[in-house]
LUMLUMFI-364036 format. One line per field, with one value per residue (C-alpha): residue number from 0; residue in three letters; chain; x, y, z. Coordinates in steps of 0.5 Angstrom, whole numbers, plus 500, padded with zeros to 3 digits. Example, Ala and Ser with C-alpha at 12.3 -4.5 7.8 and 13.67 -1.06 7.14 Angstrom:
BEGIN
vovo	0:1
marpa	ALA:SER
lumlum	A:A
u	525:527
v	491:498
w	516:514
This chain:
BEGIN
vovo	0:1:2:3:4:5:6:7:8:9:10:11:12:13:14:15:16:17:18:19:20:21:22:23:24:25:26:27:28:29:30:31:32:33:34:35:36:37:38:39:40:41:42:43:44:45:46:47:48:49:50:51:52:53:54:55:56:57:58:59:60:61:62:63:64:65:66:67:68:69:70:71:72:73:74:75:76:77:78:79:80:81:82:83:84:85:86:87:88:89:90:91:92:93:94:95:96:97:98:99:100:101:102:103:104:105:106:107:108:109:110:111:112:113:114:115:116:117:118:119:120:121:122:123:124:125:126:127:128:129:130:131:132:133:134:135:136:137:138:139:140:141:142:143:144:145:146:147:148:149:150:151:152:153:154:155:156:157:158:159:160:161:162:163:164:165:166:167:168:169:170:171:172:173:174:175:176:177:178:179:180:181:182:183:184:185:186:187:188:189:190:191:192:193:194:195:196:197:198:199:200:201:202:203:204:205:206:207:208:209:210:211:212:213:214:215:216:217:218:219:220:221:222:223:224:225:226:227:228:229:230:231:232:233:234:235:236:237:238:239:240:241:242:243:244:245:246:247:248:249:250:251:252:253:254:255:256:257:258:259:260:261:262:263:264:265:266:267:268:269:270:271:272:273:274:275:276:277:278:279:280:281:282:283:284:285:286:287:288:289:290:291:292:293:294:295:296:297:298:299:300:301:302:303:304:305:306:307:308:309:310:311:312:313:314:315:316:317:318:319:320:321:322:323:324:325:326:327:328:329:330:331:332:333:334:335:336:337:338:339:340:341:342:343:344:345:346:347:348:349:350:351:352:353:354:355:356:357:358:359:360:361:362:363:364:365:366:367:368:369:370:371:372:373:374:375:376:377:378:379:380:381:382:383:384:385:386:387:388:389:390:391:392:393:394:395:396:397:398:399:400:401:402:403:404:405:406:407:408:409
marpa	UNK:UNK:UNK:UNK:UNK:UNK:UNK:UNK:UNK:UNK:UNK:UNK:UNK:UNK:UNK:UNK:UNK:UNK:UNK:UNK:UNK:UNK:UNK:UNK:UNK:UNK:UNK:UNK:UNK:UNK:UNK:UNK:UNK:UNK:UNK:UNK:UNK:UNK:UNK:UNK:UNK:UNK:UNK:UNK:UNK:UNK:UNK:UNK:UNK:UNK:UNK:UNK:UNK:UNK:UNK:UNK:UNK:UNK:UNK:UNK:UNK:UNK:UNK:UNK:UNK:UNK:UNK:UNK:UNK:UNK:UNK:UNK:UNK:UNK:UNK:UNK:UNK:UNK:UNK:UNK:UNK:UNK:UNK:UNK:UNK:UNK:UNK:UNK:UNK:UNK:UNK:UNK:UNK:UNK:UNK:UNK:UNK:UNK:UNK:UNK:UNK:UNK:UNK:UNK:UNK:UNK:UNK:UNK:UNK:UNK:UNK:UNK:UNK:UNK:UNK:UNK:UNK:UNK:UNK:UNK:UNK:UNK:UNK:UNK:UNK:UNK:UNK:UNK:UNK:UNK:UNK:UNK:UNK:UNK:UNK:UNK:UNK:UNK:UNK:UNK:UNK:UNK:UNK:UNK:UNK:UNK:UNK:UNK:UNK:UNK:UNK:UNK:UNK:UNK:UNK:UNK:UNK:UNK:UNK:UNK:UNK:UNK:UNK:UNK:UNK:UNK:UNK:UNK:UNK:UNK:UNK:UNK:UNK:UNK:UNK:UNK:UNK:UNK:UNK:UNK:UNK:UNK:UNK:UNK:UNK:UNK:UNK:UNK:UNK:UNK:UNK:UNK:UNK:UNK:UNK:UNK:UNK:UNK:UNK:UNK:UNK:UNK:UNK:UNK:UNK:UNK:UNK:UNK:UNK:UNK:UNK:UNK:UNK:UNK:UNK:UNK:UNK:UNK:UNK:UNK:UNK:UNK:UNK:UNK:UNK:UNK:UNK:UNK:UNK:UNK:UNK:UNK:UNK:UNK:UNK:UNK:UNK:UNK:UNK:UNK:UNK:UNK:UNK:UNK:UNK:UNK:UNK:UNK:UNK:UNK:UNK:UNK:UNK:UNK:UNK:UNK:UNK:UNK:UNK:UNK:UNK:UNK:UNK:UNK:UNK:UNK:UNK:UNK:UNK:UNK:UNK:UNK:UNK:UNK:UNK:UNK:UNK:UNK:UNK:UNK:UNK:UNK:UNK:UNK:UNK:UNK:UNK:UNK:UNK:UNK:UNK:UNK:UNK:UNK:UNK:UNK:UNK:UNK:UNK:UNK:UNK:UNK:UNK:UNK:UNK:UNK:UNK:UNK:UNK:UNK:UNK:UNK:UNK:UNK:UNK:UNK:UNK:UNK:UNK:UNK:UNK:UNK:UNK:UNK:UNK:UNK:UNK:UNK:UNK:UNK:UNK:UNK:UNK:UNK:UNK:UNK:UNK:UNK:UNK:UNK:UNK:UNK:UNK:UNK:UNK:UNK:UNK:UNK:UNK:UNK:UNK:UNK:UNK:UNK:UNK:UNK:UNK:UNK:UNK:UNK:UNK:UNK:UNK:UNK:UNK:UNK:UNK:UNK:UNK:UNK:UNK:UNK:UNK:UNK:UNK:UNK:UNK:UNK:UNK:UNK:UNK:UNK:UNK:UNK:UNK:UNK:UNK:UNK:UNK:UNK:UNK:UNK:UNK:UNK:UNK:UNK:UNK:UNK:UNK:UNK:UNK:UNK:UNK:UNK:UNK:UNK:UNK:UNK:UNK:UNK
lumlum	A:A:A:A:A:A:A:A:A:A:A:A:A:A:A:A:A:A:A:A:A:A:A:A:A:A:A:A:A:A:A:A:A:A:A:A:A:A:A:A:A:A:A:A:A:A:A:A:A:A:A:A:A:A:A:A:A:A:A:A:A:A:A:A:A:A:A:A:A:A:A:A:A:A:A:A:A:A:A:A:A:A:A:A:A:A:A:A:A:A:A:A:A:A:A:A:A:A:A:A:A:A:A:A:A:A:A:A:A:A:A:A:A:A:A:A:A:A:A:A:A:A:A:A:A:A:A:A:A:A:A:A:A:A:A:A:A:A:A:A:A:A:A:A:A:A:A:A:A:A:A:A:A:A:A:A:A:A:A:A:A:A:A:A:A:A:A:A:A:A:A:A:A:A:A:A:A:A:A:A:A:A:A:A:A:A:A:A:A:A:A:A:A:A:A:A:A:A:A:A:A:A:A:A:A:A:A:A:A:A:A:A:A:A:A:A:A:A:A:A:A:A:A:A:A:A:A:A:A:A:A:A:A:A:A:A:A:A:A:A:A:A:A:A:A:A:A:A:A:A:A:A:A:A:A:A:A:A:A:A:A:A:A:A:A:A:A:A:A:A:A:A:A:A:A:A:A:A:A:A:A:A:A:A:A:A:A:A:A:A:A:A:A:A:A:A:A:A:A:A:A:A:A:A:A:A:A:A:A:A:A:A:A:A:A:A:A:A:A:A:A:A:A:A:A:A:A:A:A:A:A:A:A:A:A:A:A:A:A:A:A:A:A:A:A:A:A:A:A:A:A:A:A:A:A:A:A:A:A:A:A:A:A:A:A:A:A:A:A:A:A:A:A:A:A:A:A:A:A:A:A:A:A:A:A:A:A:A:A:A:A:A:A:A:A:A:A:A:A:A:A:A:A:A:A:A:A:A:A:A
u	841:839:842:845:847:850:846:847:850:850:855:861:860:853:854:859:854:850:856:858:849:850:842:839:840:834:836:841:836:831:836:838:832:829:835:835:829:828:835:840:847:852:858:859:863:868:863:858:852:845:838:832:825:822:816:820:826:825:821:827:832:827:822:826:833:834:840:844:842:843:844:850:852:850:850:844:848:851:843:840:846:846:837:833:834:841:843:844:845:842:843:837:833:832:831:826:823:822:819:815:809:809:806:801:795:794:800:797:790:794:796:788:787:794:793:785:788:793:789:784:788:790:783:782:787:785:778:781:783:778:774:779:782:789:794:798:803:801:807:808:802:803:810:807:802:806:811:805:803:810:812:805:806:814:812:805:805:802:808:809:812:819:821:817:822:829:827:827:834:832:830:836:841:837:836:843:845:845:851:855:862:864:868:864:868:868:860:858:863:859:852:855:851:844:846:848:842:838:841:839:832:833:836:831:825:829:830:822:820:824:820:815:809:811:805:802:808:809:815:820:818:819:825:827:824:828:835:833:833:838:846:846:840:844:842:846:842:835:837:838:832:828:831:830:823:822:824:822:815:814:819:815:808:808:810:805:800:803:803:796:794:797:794:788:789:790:786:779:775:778:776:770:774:776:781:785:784:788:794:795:795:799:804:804:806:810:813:815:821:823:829:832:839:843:849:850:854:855:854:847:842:837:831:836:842:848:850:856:858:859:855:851:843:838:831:826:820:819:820:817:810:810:811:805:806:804:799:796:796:802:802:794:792:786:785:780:786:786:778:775:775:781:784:792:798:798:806:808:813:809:807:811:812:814:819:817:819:824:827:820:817:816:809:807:800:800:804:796:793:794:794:786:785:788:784:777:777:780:777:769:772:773:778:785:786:793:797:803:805:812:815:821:822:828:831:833:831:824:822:818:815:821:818:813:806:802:794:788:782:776
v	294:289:288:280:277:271:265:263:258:253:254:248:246:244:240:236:234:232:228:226:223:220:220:222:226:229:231:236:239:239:244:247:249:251:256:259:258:257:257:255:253:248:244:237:235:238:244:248:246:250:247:250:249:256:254:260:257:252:254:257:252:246:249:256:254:247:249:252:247:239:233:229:222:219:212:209:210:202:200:205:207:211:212:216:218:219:221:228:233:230:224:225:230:224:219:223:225:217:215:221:219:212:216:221:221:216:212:213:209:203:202:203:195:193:197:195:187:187:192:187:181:185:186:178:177:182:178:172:175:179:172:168:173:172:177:179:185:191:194:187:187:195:192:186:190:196:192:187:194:196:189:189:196:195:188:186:179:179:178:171:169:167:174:177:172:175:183:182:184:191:192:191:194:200:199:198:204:210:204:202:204:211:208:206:200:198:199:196:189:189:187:185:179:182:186:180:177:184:184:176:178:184:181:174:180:183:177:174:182:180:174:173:170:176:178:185:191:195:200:194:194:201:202:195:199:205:200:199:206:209:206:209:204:198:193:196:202:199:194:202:204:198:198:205:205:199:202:209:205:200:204:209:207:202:207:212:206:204:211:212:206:207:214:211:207:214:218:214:220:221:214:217:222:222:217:221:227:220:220:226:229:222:224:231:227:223:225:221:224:226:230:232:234:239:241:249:249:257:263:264:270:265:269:275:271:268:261:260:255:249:250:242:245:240:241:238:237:233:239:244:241:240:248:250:257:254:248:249:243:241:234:232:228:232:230:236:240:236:237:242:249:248:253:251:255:259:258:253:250:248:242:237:231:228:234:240:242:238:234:232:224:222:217:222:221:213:213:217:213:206:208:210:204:200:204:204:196:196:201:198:191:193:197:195:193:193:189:194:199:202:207:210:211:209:215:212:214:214:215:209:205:202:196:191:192:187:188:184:187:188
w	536:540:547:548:555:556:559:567:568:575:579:578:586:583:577:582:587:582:579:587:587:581:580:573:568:569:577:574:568:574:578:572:570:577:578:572:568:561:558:563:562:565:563:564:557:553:551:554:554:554:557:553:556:553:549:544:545:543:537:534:536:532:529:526:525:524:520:526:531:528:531:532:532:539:542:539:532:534:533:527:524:518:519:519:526:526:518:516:512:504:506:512:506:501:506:510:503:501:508:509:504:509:514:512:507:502:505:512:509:507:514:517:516:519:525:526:526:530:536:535:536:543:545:544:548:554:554:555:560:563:563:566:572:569:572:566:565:562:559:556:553:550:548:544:541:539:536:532:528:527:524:519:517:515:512:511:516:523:529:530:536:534:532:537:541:538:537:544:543:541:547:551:547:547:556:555:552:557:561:555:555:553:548:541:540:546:547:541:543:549:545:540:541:541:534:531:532:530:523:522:523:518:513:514:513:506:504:504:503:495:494:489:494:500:502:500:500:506:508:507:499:498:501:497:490:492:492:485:483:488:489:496:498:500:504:509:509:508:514:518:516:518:524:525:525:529:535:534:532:539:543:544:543:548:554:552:553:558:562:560:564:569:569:569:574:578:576:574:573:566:564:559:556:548:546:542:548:553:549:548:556:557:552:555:561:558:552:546:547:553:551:544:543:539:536:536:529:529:534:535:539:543:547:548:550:546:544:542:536:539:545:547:546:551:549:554:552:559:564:559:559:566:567:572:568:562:564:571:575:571:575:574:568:565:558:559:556:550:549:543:545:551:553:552:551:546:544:538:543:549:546:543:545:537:536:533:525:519:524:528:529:522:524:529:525:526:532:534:530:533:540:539:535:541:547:543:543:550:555:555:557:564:569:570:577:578:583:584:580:579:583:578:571:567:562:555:549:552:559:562:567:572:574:572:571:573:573:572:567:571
């Protein structure tokens, strides 16, 4: 019979100097991990709370038991509702299951023009750029890209300036969250305003999507022919979905690209490597999501050690993929690492920078698809020279620059 034990915990004291700091939620996964490794407990709520930075940990948490390990509703529920990101149980598996051929396959060819326009449009721009000597913002520049292919994909038509304008909302509600009341009333009252205005642009998207002259159908017209079969297909719903996929659609595609280049700009030497190699070691860097949270539903034996039901389970793809045990010289961009024939961690779960298992990123292969389509076009204008760069990242739903980016293409 097996021999369990239970998993360290950092002492009180400790969590209570991090509190005492006030500093980043990653400050106290840091610790926690540097004093009890791959599985390290600590308490800062009502339950315990176990952070999983082994590679077979985490496959069993994600990829093996997703059954056992479930999300709970959390702060982004007030922007994404009932969506795909946040929905569970059957009504997470149908609306998976509808979304998921969007994404792969044939859904994924019907898109290769949309993506091809909208990088092309960004490349016109950057030698405008280049012939002026512009300084511009290159997260900025990522942003509008990133949001410009989303939007054609969800509706068929090119980002015009006006909605560019108004979906800036997303972006605040989501910088808003991690310093929204505690209270879910009282966090959605303070940016009542901003989701107002995002539900005007999803319902203006839903109207025109229902007309008989909209353009050619993308993910919006599905979700409206699901509304014709299905009752649970509300506009309601489809305005979630819609939102859902905004934001996990630009989000993080726009701080990979931004991540890469400034990589780049450290690390010059990786310039001629494989595009698709680039966004990979950047989303080892920087994952896509930096952490994955879940909710122990019952009594569990993870790598020998007990996990209680109702146990809060933190799994960090942020610190896992900069562990020297699994990826030596963990800090230095090397896309090397990503080339054909490279030697890599041999563990499923040491690489997941989209999740891993039934609850992985659903557009992980059109989240790679635009990010190469992107650099192809951009990298042989020139070398971005920036004026400043950031000097910390902001935790939220994705990790990202904290600051301006401003540069001029050389």
């Amino acid at each position: 019979m097996q021999q369990t034990r239970a998993v360290p915990e950092l002492a009180p004291e400790a969590v209570e100097q991090w509190r005492a700091a006030g500093t980043d939620l990653l400050d106290l996964l840091t610790l926690a991990r540097r004093t009890h490794g791959g599985l390290a407990g600590f308490r800062i709520g009502p339950h315990p709370t176990v952070l999983v930075t082994d590679p077979a940990a985490v496959q069993h948490v994600l990829g093996r038991h997703p059954d056992r390990y479930v999300k709970r509703p959390h702060r982004a529920r007030m922007l994404v509702g009932d969506g795909v990101l946040s929905a569970t149980g059957d009504a997470w598996k149908r609306q998976r299951r509808l979304l998921q051929s969007q994404f792969t396959g044939t859904g994924m060819r019907r898109y290769e023009q949309r993506i091809a326009s909208a990088a092309r449009r960004t490349a016109e721009r950057w030698a405008g750029y280049r012939r002026t000597g512009e300084t511009f913002d290159v997260a900025e520049e990522m942003r509008g890209f990133a949001l410009d292919t989303v939007w054609r994909a969800l509706t068929g038509l090119p980002l015009d300036d006006r909605t560019d304008a108004e979906l800036r909302a997303v972006e605040r509600v989501v910088a808003a969250m991690p310093t929204l009341p505690g209270d879910a009333a009282d966090a959605r009252r303070a940016v009542a305003a901003d989701l107002a205005l995002i539900d005007r642009v999803a319902q203006a998207a839903i109207e025109t999507a229902r007309t008989a002259d909209a353009p050619e159908p993308g993910v919006l017209r599905t979700l409206l022919d699901a509304g014709d079969q299905y009752p649970e297909y509300t506009d309601t719903l489809i305005r979630d979905e819609l939102v859902t996929l905004l934001v996990a659609g630009h989000e993080t595609t726009a701080s990979t690209l931004t991540w890469l280049f400034l990589l780049l700009d450290r690390f010059p030497e990786a310039r001629t490597a494989d595009p698709r190699a680039l966004v990979e070691e950047t989303l080892r860097l920087y994952p896509s999501a930096w952490i994955l949270p879940r909710y122990a539903v019952e009594d569990d034996v993870v790598e020998g050690h007990r996990i209680a039901a109702d146990t809060d389970v933190l799994v960090c793809p942020y610190l896992m993929q900069r562990d020297p045990e699994l990826w030596p010289d963990p800090l230095r961009f090397d896309p090397a690492r990503f080339a054909p024939g490279a030697a890599r961690p041999a563990y499923v779960g040491a690489y997941v920078p989209f999740g891993l298992g039934a609850r992985a990123c659903l557009g992980t292969q059109f989240a790679l698809r635009e990010t190469t389509a992107l650099l192809e076009l951009l990298l042989p204008l020139g070398r971005l020279e920036f004026r400043s760069v950031p000097r910390g990242n902001a935790y939220s739903i994705t990790v990202r620059p904290d600051g301006p980016t401003p540069a001029v293409l050389r």
